[in-house]
N, C-alpha and C positions, 0 to 999 in steps of 0.2 A: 297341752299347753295352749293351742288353740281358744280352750274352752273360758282362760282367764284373762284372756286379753280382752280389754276394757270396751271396744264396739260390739266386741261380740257377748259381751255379758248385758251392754245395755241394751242388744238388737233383743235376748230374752227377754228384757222384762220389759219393754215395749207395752202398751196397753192398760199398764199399770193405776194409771192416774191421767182419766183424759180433762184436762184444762175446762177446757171450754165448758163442759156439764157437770163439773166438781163429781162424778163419779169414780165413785174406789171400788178397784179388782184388786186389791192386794194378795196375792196369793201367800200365805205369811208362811205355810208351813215349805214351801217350795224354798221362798227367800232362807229361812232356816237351814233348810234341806243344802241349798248352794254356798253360803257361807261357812256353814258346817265343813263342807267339802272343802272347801278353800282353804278356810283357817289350817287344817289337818294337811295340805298340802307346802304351804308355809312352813308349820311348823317341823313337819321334815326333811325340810332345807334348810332349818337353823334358822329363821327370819321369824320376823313378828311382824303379826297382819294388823294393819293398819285402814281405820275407814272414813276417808275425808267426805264431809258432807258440806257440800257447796251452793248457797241459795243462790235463786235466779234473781234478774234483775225484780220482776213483775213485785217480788215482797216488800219494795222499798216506793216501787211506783204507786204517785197517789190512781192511777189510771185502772189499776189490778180489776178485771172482772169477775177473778175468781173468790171462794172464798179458805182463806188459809188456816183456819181453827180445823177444817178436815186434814190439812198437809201439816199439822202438827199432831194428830194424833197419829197419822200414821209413822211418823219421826218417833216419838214417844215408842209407838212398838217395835219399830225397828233399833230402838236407842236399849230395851229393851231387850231382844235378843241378839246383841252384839254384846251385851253385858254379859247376858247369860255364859259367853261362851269366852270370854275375859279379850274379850279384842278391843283395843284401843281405840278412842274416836276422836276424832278431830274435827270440831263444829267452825267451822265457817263464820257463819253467823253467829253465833255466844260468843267468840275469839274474837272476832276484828269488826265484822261489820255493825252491830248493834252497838258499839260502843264509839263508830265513826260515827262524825257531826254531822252526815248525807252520804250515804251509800250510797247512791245511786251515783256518783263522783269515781266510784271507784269499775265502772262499765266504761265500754268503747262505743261508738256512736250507733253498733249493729244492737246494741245492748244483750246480742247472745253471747258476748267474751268477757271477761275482767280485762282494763287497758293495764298500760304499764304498771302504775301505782298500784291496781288492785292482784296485779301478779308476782307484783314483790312482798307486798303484804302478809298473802298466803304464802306463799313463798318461806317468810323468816318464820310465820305459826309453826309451818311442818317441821323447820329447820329444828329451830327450839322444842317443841314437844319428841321429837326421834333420832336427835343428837345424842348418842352413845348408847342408841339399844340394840347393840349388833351383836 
């Protein structure tokens, strides 16, 4: 149980995607390899794995140094093998923020959090997309 809880899955993939030099280590069969696992541990507990993908503030700021045509293709394969394996996704960004009039509206002044507005928002996405699949 240890292994599923949320710091400790993203202390693994740590290194993933370093910002600053737009280098990709995607390790895709590993990612495979854990969601695999996961999904199968879900599913016999009776739940449905669910995987919210949350964009950072930087994709909305005109300031962004990096560039994000690499952070969507790897979305794209990870969009990819979350299909493959019928788990549900829940996009952040195609749900709520691309269709806000300024996203960046919807961050707190550290710009590492969503402030109120942006946590109710996700908030009702989830609520709505995972209401009655118990």
């Amino acid at each position: 149980m240890k292994f599923i809880r949320l710091h400790r899955t993203k202390n693994r993939l740590k290194g993933i995607y370093n910002i600053t030099t737009n280098n990709i280590n995607l390790p895709y069969k590993e990612f495979n390899f854990i969601i695999n696992d996961l999904n199968d541990i879900v599913i016999a507990s009776g739940g449905k794995f669910y995987l919210i993908l949350l964009p950072s503030y930087e994709r909305y700021s005109n300031n962004h140094k990096f560039n994000f045509y690499n952070l969507d293709i790897i979305k794209k394969k990870i969009i990819f093998i979350l299909k493959k394996q019928n788990i549900e996704i829940i996009d952040i960004h195609e749900d709520i923020f691309k269709k806000f009039h300024d996203p960046t509206l919807l961050f707190n002044f550290s710009k590492n959090h969503y402030n109120e507005k942006g946590y109710e928002l996700i908030a009702k996405e989830i609520y709505k997309k995972t209401k009655g699949s118990r």
